[in-house]
N, C-alpha and C positions, 0 to 999 in steps of 0.2 A: 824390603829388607835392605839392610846397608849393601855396598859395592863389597864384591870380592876382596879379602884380604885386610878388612876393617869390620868394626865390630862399631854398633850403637851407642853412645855416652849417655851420659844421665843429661841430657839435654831438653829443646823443648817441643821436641814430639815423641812420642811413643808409639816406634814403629808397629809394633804388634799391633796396639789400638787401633793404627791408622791405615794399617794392612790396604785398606780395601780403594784409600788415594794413590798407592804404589801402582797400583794396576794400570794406571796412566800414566805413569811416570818416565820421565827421561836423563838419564845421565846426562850433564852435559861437562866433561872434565877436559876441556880441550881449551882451544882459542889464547891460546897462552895463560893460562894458569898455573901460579907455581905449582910444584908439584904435591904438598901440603894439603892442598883445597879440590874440595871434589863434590861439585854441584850436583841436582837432582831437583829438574822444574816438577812441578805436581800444579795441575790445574789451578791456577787460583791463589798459588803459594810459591816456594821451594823449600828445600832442604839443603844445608850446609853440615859436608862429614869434613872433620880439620883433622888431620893423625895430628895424632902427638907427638910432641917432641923425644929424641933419642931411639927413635926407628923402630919400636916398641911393636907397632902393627895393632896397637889400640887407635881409636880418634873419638873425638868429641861432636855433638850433633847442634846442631844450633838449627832452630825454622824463622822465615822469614816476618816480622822483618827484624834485621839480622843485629843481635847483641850478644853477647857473654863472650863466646869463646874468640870472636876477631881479634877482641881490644887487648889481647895479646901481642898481638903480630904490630909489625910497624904503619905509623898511620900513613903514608905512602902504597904500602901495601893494601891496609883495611880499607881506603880510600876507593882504590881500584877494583878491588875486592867484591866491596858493596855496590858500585854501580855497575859494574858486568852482572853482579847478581839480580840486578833488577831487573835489568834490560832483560835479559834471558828469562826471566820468571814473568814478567807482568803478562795478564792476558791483552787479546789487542786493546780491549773497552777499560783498561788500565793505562796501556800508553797513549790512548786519543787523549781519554784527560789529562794526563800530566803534559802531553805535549802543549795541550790549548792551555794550559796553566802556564806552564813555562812562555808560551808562543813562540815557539822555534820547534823544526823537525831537525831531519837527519842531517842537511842540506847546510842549515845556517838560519831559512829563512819563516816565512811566518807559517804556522800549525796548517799542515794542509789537506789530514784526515777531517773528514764531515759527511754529510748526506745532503743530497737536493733538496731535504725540505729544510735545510737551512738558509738557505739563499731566497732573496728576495728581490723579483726580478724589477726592474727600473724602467728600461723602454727599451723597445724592437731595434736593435742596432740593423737588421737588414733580413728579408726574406728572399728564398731564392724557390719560386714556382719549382723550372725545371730540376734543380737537384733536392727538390720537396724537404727543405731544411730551411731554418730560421737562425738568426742569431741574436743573442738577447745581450742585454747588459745588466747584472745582477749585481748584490752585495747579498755580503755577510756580514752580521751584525754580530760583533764579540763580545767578552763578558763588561768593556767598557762603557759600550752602547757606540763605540763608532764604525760604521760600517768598513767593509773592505772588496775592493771591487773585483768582481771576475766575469767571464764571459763562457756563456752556456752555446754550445752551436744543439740544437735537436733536428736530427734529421731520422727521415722513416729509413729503416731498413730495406734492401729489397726483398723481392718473394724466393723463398724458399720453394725447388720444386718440392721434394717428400713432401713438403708440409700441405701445399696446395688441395689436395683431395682433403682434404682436415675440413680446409676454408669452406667447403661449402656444406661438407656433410655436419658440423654441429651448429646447435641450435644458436641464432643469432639474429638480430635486427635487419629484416632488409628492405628497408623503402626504396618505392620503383618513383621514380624523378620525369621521367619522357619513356613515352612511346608511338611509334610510328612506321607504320608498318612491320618490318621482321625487327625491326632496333626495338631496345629498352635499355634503359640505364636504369641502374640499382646503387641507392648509396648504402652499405654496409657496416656494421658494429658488429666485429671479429668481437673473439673474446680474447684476453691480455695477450694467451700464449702466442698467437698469429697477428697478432696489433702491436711488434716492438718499436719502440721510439729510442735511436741511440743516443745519447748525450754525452757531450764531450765538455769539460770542464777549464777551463784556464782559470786559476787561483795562486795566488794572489794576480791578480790583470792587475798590469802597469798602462797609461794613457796610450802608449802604442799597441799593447795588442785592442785597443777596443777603438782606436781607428783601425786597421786592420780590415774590422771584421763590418767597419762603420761605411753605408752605402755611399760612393761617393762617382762624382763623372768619371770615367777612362780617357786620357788619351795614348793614342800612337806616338812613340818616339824613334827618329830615326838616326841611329848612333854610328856616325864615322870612325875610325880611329883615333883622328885627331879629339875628337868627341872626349871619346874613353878617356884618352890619355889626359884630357885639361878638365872634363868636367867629372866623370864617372870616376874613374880611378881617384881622384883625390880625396871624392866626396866617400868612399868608401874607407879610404886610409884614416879620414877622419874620427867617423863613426866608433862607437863601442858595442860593436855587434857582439853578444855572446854566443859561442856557439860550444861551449861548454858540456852541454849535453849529446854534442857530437860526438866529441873527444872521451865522453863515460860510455857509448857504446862501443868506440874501437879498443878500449881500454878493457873492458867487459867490465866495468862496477856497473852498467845499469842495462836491462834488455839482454842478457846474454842469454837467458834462456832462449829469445824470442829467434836468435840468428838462422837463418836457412842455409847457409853456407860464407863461411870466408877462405877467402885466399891471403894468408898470412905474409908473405912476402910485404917488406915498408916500400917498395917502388914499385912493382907490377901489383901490389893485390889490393884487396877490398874487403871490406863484409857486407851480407845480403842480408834484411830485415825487413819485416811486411812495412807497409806503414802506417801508422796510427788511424788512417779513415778507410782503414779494410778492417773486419772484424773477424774474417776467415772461415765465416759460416758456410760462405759459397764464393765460387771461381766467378759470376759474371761480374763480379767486380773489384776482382783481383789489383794489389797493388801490395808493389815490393821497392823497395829500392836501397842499389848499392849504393854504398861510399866506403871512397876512397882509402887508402892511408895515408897516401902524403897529404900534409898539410898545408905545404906552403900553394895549391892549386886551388886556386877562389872559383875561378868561372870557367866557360868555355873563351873568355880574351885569351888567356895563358897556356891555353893547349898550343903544342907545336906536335911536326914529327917524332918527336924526343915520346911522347906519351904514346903514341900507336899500341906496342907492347903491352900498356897498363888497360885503354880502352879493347884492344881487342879482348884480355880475359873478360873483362866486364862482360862485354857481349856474347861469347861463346859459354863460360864459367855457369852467369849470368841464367843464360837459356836451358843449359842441362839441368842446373839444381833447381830451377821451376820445373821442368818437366818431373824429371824423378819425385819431388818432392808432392807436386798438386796434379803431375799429368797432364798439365797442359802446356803442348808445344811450340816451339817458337814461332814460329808462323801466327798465330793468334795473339801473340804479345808485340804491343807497342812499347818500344822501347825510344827513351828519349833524353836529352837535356833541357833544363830551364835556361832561358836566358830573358830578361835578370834572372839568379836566382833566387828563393825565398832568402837563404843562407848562402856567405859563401867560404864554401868546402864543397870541391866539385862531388858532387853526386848523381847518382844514373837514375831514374825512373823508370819500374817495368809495371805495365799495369797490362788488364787484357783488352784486345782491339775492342770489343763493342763495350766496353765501358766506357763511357761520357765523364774521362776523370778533368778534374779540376786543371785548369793549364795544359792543357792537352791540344788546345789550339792555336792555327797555321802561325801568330802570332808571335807567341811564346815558346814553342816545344820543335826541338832537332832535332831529328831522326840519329841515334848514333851512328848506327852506320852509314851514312851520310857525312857525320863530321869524319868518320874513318876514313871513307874514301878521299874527303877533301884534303883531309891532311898528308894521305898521300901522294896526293898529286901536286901540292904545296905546303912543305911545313908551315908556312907563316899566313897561310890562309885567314886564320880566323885575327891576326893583325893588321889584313887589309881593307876586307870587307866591310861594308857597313851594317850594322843588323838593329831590325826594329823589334819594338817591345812596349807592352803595355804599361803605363805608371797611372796610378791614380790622383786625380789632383791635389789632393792633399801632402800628397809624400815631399817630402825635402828633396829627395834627388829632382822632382818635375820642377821644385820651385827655381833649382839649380839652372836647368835647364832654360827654364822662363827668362829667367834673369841674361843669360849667356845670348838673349833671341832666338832658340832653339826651337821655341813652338810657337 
């Protein structure tokens, strides 16, 4: 039935008739609509109730998609009108296609709703045994026929306890491999629900994320200050690093559901967020990490005394909303900085101690509380020291470095 306080036109549904799409139905009269128009998605469709003019408390009905009664109104208005009403009506298997038609999302950039079985893997960018993940290099092939590149990481989940008595109590493949004396080895075929594979997607992949992810030699780099100052620091100033999507979570347009806690203050505070290769099914492989709100703090170079303040809520703040939140205490979380960082906008990583997270080694990863104490004991600590760090050969900065005799 129409919205309180309006009545049905002779328009082109017939509420009565259609009684029984109402039952789904949602007002949607908000989001700055003048106050004239007064939407109603219905599955598949919508409804437009328009009053009429001279405040009468009659309106007219118009269904999608949407003619007669708009072309009234001014085409500034009609304009606006009709694309808020789309948007809000289409179901999603409405906007996949219009977006891979159009080829742009919300974003700016190319259609980035699809399925895995659209992708078309190319060749093994790198496997890694111990974190039992692969990383591929894929395309997608669009309605042009020229493909578009992205890179699929698939790694195994780990074990679920609940689910463990599952694993052996249903019926399932198990060939035995060796045996010898009390040992045997069994290789097993779970069925889907205890055999997940996570897949993580990067689309559209630009040439650097698929070196990235591309196997390549390590070396050690041992960075002085004078180092930072002539080689690292400029090579950084040069670069177009986006970090855009940092800036949409402390902004809240993107992840705000996701947040575990922020401390809102612009110079002491931060907000807390899992991160992307935790999936939060289970604690052994916990991984959260703050950032910041200042902006102008790239790395651990730039920390002095001046930030104490802001790291220590990190690390107290930090600790209590994991505990409250997943119950588990600080004591069991490794808390750290990257240096290099992936990104830089200083950020904290809390993952839990017996996770084997990625950069987690003596190499790359500081103890915060560590750089808290150093800083206290020297604000300009971390402008004296020297610190070492992994680069892979490929990267520009190592070539930086090659060139300078560095390595």
């Amino acid at each position: 039935m129409a919205p309180a306080g309006l009545r049905a036109g002779q328009g082109g549904v017939d509420v009565a008739r259609d009684r029984r799409d109402y039952e789904n139905a949602e007002v949607l009269n908000s989001s700055g609509f003048p106050d004239f128009f007064i939407f109603v998605s219905i599955p598949g469709s919508w409804v437009l109730w328009e009053k009429e003019p001279g405040g009468g408390g009659g309106a007219r009905e118009t269904s999608g998609p949407p003619r007669g009664a708009l072309r009234s109104r001014g085409p500034r208005r009609r304009a606006c009108a009709l694309a808020r009403a789309r948007a809000m009506a289409e179901t999603p298997q409405l906007k996949r296609k219009r977006a891979e038609e159009e080829g742009e999302n919300e974003n700016g950039g190319a259609a980035a709703a699809f399925s895995l079985s659209d992708l078309r893997v190319r060749r093994v960018l790198r496997e890694s045994a111990r974190d039992k993940a692969m990383f591929l290099h894929a395309e997608r092939i669009g309605l042009s026929g020229e493909g578009t590149d992205a890179v699929v990481i698939l790694e195994k989940t780990p074990f679920q306890e609940e689910k463990v008595p599952d694993l052996l109590k249903k019926a399932m493949k198990a060939e035995l491999q060796m045996q010898n004396d009390i040992y045997c080895t069994f290789y097993l075929s779970p069925p889907p629900e205890l055999s997940e594979i996570k897949a993580t997607v990067v689309y559209p992949a630009t040439e650097k994320h698929i070196q990235k992810y591309l196997r390549h030699e390590v070396h050690l780099i041992r960075e002085s200050w004078e180092d930072y100052q002539n080689i690292t620091l400029p090579f950084i100033q040069s670069q177009s690093f986006s970090i855009q999507w940092v800036y949409n979570i402390l902004e809240k347009k993107a992840e705000a559901d996701r947040i575990v806690h922020e401390n809102p203050d612009p110079s002491n505070g931060f907000v807390l967020v899992p991160d992307l290769k935790w999936n939060q099914n289970q604690l052994d492989d916990l991984y959260l990490v703050a950032v910041v709100h200042r902006r102008e703090i790239k790395s651990l170079r730039d920390l002095t005394a001046e930030h104490l303040p802001l790291l220590r809520n990190v690390l107290q703040e930090g600790k209590e909303a994991i505990a409250k939140r997943f119950g588990v205490p600080g004591s069991q979380l490794r808390i750290y900085l990257h240096y290099q960082p992936s990104y830089y906008h200083l950020h904290v990583h809390f993952t839990a101690v017996g996770h084997d997270a990625p950069g987690s080694s003596v190499e790359r990863a500081h103890l915060l509380a560590d750089v808290i104490d150093n800083l206290a004991m020297d604000s300009t600590f971390y402008q004296k020291r020297a610190l070492t760090f992994p680069l892979r050969a490929d990267e520009p900065l190592f070539k930086k470095f090659q060139e300078a005799g560095k390595v």
